[in-house]
PQR file with spaces between the fields and no chain letter, atoms N, CA, C, O and H, PARSE charges and radii, in Angstrom:
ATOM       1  N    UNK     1      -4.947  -25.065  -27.906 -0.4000 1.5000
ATOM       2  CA   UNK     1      -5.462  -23.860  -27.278 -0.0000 2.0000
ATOM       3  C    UNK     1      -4.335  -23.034  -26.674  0.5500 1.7000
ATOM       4  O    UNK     1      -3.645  -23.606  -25.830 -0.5500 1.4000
ATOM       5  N    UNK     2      -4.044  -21.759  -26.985 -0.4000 1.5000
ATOM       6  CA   UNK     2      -3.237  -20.817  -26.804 -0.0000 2.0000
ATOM       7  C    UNK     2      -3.360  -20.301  -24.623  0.5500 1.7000
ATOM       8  O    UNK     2      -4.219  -20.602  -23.795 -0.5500 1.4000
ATOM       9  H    UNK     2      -4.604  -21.295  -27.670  0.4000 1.0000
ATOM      10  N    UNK     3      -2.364  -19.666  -24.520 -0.4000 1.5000
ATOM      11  CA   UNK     3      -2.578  -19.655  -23.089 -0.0000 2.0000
ATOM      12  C    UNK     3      -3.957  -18.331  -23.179  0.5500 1.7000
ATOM      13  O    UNK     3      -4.040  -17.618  -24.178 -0.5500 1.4000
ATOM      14  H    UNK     3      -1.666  -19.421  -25.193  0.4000 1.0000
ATOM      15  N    UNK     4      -4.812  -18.203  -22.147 -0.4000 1.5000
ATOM      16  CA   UNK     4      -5.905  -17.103  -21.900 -0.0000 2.0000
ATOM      17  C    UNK     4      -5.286  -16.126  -21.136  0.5500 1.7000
ATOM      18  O    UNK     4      -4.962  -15.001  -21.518 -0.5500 1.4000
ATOM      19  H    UNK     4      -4.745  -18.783  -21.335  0.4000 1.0000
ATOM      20  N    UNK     5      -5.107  -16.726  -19.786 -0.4000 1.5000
ATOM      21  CA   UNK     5      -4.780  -15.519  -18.864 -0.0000 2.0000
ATOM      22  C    UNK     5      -4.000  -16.354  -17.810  0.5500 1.7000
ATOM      23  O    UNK     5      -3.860  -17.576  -17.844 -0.5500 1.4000
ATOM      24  H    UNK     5      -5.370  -17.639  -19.476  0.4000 1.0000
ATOM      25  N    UNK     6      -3.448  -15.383  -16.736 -0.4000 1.5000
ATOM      26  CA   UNK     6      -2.625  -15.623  -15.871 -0.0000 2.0000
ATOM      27  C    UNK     6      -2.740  -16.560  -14.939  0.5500 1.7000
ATOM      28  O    UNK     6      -1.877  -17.382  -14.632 -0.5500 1.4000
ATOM      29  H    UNK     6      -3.562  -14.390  -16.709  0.4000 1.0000
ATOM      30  N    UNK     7      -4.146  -16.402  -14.342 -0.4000 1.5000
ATOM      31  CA   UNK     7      -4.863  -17.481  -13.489 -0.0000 2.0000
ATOM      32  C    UNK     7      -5.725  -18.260  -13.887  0.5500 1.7000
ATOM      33  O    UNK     7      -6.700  -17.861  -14.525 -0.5500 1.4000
ATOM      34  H    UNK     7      -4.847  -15.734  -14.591  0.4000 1.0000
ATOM      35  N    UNK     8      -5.554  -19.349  -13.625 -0.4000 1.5000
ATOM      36  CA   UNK     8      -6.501  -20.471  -14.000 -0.0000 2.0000
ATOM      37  C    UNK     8      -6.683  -21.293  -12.442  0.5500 1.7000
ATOM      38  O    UNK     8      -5.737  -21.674  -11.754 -0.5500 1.4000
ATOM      39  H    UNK     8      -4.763  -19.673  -13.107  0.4000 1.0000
ATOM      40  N    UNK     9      -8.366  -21.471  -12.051 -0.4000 1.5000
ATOM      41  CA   UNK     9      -8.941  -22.504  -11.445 -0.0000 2.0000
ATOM      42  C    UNK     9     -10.104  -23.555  -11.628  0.5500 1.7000
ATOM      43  O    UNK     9     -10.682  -23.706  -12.705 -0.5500 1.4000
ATOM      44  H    UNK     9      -9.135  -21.161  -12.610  0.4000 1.0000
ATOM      45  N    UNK    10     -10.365  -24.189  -10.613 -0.4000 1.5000
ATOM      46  CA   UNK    10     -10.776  -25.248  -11.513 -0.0000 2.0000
ATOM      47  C    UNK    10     -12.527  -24.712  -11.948  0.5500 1.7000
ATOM      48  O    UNK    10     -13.370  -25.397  -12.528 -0.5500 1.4000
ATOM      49  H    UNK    10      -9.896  -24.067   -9.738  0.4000 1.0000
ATOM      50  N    UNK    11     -12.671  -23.291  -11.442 -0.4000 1.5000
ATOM      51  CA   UNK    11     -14.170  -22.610  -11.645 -0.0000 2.0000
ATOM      52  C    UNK    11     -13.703  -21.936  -13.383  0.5500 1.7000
ATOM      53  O    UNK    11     -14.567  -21.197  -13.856 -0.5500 1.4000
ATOM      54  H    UNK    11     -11.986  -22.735  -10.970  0.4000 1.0000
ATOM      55  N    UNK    12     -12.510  -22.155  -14.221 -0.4000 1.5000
ATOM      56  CA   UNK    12     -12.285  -20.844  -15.161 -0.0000 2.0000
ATOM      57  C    UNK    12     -10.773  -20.245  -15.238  0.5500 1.7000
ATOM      58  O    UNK    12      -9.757  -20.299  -14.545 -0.5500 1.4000
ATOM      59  H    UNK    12     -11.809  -22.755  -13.837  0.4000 1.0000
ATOM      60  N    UNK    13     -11.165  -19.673  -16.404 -0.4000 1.5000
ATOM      61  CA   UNK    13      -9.879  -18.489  -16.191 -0.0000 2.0000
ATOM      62  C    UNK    13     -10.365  -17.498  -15.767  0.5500 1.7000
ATOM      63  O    UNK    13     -11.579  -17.316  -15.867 -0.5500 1.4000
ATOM      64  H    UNK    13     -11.990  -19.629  -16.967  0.4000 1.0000
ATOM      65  N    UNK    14      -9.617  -16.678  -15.235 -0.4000 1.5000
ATOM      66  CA   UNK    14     -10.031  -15.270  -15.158 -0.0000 2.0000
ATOM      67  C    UNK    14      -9.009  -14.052  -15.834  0.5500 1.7000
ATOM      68  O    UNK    14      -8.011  -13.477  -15.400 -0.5500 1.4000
ATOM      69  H    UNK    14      -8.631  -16.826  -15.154  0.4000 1.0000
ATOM      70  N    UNK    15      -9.891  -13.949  -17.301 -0.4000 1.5000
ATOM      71  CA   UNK    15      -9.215  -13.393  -18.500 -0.0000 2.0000
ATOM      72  C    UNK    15      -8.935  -11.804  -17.861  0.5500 1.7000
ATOM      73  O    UNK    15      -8.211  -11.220  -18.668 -0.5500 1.4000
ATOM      74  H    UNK    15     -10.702  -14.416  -17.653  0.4000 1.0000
ATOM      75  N    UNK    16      -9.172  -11.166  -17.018 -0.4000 1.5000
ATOM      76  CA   UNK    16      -8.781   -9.612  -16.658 -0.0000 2.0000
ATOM      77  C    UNK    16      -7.872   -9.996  -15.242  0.5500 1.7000
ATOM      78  O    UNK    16      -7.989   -9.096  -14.412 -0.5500 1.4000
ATOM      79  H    UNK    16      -9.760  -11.640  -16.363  0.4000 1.0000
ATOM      80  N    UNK    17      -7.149  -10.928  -14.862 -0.4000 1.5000
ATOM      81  CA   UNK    17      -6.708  -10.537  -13.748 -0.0000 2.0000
ATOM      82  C    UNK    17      -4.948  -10.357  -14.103  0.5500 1.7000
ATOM      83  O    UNK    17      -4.138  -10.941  -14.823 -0.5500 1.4000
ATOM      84  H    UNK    17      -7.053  -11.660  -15.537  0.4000 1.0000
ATOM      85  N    UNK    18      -4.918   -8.995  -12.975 -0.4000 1.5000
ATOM      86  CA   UNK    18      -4.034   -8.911  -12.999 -0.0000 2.0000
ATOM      87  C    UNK    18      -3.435   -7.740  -14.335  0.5500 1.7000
ATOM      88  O    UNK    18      -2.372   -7.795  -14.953 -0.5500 1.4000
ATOM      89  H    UNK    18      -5.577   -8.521  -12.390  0.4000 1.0000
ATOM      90  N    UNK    19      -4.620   -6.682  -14.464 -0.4000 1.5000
ATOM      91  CA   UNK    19      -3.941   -6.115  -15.238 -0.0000 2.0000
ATOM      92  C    UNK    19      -2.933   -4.403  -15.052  0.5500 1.7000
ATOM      93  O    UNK    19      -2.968   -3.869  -13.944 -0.5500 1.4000
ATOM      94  H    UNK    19      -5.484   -6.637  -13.962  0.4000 1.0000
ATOM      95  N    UNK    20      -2.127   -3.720  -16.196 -0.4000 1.5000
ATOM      96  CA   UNK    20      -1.114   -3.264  -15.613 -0.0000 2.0000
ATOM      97  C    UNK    20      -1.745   -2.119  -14.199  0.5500 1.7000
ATOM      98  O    UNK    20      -1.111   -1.808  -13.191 -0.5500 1.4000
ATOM      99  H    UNK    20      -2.099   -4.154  -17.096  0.4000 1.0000
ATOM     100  N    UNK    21      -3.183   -1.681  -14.587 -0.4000 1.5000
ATOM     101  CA   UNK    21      -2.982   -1.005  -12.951 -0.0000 2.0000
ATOM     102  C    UNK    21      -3.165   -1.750  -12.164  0.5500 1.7000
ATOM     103  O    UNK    21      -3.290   -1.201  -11.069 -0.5500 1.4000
ATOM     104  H    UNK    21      -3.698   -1.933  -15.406  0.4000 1.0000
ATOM     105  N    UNK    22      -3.254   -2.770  -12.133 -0.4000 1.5000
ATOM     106  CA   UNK    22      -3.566   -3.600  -10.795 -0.0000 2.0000
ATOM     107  C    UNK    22      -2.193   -3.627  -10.139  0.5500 1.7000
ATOM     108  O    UNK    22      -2.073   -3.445   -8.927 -0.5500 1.4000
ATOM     109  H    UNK    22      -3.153   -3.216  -13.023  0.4000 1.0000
ATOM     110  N    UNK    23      -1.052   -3.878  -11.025 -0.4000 1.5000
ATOM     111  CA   UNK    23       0.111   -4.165  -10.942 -0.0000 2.0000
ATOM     112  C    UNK    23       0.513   -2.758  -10.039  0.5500 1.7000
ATOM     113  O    UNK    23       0.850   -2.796   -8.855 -0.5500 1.4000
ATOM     114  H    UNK    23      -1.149   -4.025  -12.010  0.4000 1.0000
ATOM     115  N    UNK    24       0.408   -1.593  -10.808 -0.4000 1.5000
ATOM     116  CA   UNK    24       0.616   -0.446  -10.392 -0.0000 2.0000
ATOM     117  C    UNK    24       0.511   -0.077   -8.883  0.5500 1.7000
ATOM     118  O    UNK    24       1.549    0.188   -8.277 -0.5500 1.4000
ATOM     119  H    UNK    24       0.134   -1.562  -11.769  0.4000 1.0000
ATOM     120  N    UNK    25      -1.239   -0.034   -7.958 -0.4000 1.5000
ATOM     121  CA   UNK    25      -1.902   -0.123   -7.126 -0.0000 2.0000
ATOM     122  C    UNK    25      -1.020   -1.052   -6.296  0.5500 1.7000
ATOM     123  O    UNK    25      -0.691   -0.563   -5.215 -0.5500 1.4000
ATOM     124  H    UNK    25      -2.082   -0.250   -8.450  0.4000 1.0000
ATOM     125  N    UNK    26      -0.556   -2.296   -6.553 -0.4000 1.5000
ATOM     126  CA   UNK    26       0.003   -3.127   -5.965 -0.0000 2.0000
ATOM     127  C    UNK    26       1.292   -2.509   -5.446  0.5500 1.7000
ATOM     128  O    UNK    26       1.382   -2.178   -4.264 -0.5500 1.4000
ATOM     129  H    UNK    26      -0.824   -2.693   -7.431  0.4000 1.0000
ATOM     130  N    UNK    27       2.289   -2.348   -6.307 -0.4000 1.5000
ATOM     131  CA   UNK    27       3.387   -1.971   -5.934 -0.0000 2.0000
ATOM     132  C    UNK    27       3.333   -0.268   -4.939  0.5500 1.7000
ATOM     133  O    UNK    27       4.160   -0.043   -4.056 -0.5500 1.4000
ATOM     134  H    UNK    27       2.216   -2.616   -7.267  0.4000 1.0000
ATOM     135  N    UNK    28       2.429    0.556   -5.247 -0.4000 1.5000
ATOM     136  CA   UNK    28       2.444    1.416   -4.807 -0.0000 2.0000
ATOM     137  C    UNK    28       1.615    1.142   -2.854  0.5500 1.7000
ATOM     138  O    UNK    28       1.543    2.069   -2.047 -0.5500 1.4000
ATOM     139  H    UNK    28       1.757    0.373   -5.965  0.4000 1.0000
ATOM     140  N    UNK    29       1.405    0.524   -2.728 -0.4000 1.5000
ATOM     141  CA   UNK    29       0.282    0.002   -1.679 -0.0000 2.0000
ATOM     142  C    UNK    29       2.131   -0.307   -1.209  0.5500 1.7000
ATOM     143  O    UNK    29       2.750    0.705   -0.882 -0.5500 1.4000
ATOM     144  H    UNK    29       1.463   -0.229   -3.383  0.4000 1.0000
ATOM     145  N    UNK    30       2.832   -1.527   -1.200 -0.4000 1.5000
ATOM     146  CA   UNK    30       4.084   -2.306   -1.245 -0.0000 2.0000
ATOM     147  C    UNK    30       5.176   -0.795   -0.704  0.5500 1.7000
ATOM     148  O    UNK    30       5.907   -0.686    0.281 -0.5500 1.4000
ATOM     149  H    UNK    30       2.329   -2.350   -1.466  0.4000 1.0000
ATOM     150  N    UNK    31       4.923    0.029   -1.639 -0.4000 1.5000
ATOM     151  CA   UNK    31       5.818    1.472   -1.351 -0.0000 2.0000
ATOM     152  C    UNK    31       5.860    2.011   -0.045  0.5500 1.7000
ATOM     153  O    UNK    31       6.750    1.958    0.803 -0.5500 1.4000
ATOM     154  H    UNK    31       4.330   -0.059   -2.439  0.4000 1.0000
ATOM     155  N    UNK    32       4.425    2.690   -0.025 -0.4000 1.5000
ATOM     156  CA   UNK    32       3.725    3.109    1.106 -0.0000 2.0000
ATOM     157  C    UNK    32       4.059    2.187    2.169  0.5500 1.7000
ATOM     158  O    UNK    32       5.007    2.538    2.871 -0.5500 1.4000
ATOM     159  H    UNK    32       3.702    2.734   -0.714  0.4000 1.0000
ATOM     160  N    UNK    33       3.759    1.601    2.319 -0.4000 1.5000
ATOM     161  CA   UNK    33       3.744    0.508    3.727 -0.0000 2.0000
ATOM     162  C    UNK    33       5.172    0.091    4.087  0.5500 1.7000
ATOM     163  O    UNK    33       5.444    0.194    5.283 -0.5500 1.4000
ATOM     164  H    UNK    33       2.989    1.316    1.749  0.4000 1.0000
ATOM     165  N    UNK    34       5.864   -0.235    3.503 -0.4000 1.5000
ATOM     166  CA   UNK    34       7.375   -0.276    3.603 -0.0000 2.0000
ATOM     167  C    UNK    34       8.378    1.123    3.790  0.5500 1.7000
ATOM     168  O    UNK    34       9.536    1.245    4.189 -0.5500 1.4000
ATOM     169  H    UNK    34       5.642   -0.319    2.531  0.4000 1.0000
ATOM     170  N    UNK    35       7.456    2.011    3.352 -0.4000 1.5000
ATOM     171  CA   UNK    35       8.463    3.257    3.235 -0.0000 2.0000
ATOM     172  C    UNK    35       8.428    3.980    4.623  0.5500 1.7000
ATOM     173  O    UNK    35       9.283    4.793    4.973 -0.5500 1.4000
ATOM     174  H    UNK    35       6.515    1.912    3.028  0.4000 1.0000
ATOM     175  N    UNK    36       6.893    3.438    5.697 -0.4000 1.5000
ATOM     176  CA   UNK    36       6.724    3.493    6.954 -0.0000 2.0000
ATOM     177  C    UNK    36       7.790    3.229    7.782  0.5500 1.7000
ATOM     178  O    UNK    36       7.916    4.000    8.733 -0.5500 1.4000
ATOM     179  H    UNK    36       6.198    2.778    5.413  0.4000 1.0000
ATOM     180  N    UNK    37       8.803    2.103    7.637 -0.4000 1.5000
ATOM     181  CA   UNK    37       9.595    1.941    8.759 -0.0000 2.0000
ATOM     182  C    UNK    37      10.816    2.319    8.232  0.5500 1.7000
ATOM     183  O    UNK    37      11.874    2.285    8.860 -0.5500 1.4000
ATOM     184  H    UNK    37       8.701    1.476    6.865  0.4000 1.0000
ATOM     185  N    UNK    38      10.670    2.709    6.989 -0.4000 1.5000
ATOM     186  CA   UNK    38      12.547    3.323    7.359 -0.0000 2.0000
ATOM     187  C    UNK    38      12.487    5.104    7.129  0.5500 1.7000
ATOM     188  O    UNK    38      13.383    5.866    6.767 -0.5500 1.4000
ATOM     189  H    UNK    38       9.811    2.737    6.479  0.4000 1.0000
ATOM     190  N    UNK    39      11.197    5.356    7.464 -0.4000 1.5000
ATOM     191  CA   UNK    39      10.989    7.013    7.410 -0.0000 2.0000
ATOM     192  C    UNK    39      10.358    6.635    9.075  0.5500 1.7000
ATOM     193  O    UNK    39      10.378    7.734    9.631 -0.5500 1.4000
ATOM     194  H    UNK    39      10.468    4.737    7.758  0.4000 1.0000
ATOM     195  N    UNK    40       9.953    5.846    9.843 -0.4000 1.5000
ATOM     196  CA   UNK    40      10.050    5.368   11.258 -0.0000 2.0000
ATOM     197  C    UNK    40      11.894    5.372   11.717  0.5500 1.7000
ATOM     198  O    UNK    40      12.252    6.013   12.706 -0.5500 1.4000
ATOM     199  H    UNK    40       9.937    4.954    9.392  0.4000 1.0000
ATOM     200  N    UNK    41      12.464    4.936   11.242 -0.4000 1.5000
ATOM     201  CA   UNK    41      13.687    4.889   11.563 -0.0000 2.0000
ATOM     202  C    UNK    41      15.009    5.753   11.517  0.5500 1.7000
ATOM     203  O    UNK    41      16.072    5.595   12.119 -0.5500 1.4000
ATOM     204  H    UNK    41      12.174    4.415   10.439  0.4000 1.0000
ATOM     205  N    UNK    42      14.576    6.795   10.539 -0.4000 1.5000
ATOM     206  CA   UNK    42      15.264    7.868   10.352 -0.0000 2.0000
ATOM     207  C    UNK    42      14.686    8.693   11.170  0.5500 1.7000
ATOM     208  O    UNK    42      15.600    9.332   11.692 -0.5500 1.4000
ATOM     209  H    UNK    42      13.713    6.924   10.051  0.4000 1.0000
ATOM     210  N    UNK    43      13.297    9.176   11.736 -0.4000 1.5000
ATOM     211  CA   UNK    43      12.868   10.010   12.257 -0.0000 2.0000
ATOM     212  C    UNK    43      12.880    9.901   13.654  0.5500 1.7000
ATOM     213  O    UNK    43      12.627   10.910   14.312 -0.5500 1.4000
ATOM     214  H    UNK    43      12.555    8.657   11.311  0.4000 1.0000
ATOM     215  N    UNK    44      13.224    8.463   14.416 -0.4000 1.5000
ATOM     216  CA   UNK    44      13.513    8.372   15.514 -0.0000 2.0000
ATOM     217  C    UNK    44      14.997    8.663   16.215  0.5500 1.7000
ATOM     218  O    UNK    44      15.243    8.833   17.409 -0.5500 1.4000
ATOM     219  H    UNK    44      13.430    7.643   13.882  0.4000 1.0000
ATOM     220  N    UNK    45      15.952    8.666   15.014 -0.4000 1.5000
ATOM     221  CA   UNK    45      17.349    9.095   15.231 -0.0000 2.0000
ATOM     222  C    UNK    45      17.368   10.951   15.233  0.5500 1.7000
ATOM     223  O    UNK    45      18.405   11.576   15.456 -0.5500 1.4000
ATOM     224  H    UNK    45      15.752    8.529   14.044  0.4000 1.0000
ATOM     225  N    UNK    46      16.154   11.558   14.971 -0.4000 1.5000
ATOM     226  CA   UNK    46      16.142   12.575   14.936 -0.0000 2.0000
ATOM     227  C    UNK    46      15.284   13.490   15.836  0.5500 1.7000
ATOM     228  O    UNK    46      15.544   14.578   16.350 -0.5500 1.4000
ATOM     229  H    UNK    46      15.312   11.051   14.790  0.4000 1.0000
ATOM     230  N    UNK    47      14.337   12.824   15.863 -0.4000 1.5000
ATOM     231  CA   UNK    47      13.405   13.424   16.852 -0.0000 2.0000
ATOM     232  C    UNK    47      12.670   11.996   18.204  0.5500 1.7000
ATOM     233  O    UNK    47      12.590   10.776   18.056 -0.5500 1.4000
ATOM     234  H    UNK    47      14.126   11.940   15.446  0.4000 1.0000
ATOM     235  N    UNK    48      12.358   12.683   19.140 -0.4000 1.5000
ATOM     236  CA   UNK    48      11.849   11.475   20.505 -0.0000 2.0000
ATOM     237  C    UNK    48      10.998   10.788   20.031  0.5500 1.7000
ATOM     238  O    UNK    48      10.337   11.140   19.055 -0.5500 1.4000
ATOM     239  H    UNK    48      12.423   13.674   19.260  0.4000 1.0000
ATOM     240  N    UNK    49      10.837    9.534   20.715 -0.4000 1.5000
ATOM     241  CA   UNK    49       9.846    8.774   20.194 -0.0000 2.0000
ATOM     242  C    UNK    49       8.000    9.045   20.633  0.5500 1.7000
ATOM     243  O    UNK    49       7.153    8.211   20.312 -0.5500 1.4000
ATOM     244  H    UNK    49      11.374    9.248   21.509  0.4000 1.0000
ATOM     245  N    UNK    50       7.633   10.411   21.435 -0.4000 1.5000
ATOM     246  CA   UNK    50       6.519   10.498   21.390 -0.0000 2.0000
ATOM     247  C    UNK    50       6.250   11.773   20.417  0.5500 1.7000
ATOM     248  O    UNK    50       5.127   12.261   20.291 -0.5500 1.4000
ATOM     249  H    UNK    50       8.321   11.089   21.695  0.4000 1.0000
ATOM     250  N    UNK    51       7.437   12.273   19.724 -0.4000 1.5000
ATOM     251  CA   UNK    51       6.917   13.132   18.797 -0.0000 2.0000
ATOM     252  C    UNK    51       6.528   12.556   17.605  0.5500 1.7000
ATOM     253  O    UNK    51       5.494   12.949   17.064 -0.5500 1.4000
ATOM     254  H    UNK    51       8.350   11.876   19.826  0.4000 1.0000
ATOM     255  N    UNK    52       7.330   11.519   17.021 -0.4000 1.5000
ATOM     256  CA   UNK    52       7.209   10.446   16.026 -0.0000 2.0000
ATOM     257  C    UNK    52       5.764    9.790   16.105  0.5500 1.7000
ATOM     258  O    UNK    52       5.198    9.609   15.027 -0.5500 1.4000
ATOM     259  H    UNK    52       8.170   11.201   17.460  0.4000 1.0000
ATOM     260  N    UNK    53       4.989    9.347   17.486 -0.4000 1.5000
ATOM     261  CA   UNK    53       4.032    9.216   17.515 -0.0000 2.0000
ATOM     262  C    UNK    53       2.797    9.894   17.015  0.5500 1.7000
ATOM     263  O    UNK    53       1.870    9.436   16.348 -0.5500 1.4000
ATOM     264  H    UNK    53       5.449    9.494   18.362  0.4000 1.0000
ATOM     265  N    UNK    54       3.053   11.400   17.614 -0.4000 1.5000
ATOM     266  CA   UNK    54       1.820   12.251   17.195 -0.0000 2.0000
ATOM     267  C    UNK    54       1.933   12.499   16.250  0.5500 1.7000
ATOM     268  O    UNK    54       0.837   12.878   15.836 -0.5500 1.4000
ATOM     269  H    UNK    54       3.807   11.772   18.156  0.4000 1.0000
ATOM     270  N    UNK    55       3.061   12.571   15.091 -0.4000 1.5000
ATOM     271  CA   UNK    55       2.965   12.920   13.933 -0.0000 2.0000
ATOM     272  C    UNK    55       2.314   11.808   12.887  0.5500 1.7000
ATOM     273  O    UNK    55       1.690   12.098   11.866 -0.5500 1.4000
ATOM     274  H    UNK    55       3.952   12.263   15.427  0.4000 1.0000
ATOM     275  N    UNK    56       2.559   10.661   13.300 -0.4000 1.5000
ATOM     276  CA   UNK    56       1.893    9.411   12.954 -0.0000 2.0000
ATOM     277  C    UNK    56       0.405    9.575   13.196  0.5500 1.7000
ATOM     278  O    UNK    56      -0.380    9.301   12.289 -0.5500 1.4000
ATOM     279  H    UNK    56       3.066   10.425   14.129  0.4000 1.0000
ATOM     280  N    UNK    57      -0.018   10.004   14.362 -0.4000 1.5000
ATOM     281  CA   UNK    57      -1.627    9.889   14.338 -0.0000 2.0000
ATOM     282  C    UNK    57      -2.101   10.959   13.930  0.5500 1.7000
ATOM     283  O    UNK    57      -3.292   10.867   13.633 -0.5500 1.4000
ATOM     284  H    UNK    57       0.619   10.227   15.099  0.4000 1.0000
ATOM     285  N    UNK    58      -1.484   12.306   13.741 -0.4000 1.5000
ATOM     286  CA   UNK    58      -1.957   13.288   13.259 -0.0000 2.0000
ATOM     287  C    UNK    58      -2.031   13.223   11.702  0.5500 1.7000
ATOM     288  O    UNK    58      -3.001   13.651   11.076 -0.5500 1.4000
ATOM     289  H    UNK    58      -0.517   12.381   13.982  0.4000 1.0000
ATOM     290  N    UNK    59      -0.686   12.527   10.992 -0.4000 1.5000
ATOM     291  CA   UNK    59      -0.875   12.184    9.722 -0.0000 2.0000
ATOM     292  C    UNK    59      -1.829   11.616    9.218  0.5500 1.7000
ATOM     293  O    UNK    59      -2.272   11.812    8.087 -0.5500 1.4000
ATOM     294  H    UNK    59       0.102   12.179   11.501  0.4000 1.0000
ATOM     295  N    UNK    60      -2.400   10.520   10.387 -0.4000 1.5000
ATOM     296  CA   UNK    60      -3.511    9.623    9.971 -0.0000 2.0000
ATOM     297  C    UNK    60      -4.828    9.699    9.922  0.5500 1.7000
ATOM     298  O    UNK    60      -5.617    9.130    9.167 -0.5500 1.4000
ATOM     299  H    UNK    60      -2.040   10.360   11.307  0.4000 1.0000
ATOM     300  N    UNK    61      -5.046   10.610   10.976 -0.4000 1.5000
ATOM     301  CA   UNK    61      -6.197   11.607   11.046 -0.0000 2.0000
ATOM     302  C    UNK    61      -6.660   12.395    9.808  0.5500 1.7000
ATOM     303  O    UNK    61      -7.736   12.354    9.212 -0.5500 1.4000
ATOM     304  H    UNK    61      -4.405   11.072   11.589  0.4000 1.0000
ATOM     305  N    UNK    62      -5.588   13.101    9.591 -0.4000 1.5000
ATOM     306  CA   UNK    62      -5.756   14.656    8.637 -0.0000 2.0000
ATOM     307  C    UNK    62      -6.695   13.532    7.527  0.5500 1.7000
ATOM     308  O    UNK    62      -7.901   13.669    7.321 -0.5500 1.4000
ATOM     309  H    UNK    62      -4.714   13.135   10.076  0.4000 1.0000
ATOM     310  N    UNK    63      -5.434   11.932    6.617 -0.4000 1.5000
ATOM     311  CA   UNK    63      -5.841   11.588    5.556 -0.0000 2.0000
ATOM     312  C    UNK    63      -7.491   10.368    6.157  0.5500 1.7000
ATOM     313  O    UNK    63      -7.882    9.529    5.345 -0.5500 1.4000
ATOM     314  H    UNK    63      -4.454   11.820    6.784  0.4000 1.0000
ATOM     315  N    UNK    64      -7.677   10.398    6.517 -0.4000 1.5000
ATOM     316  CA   UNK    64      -8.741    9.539    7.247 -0.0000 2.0000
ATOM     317  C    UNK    64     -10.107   11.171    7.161  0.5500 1.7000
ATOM     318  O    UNK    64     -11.239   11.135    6.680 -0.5500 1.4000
ATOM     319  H    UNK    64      -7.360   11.080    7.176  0.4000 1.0000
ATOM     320  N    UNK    65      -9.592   12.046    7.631 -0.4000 1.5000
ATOM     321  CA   UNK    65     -10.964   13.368    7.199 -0.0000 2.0000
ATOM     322  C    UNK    65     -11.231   13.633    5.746  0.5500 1.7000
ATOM     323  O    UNK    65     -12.258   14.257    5.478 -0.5500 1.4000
ATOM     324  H    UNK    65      -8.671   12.075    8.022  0.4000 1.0000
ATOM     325  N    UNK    66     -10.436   13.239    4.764 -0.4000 1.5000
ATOM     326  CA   UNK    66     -10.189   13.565    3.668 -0.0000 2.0000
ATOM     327  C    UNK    66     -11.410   12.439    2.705  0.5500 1.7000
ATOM     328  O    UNK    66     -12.144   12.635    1.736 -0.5500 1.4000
ATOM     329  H    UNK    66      -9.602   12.732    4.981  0.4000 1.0000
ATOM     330  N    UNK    67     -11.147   11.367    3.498 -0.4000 1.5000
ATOM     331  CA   UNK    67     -11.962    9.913    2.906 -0.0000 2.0000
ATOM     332  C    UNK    67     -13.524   10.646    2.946  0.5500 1.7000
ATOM     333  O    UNK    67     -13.921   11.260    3.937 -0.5500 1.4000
ATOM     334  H    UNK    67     -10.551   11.208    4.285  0.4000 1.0000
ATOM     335  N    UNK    68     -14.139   10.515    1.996 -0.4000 1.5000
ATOM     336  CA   UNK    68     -15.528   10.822    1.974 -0.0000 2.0000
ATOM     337  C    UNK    68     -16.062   10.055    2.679  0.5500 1.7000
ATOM     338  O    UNK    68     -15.423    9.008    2.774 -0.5500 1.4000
ATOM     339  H    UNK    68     -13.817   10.016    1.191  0.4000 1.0000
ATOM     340  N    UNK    69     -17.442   10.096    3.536 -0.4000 1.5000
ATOM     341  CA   UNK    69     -17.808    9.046    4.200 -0.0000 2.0000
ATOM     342  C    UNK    69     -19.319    8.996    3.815  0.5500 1.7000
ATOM     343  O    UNK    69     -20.041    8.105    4.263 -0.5500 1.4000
ATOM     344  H    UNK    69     -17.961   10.947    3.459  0.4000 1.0000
């Protein structure tokens, strides 16, 4: 028997995991979240640390109104 898929437990394989957008989604999620502290770290050498703040919650706001609810 040839290999199926990536993951195997003892319920199965699971023949769709892991495919290339998942991969995609992944790394981009990985981007985002990491790209937070060294655009945190450049922006504190530049501007005070309660402006850095509001721009953080205002950023988060704006994309948080955007989310359909």
């Amino acid at each position: 028997p040839g290999r199926r898929g990536v993951l195997s437990t003892s319920a199965g394989i699971n023949q769709g995991a892991f495919a290339p957008v998942d991969w995609v989604l992944f790394v981009s999620i990985g981007l985002i979240w990491g790209s937070s502290f060294v655009l945190m770290d450049i922006g504190l050498e530049a501007f005070r640390p309660g402006l850095i703040t509001w721009i953080r919650v205002a950023s988060g706001a704006a994309v948080l109104a955007l989310v359909p609810r």
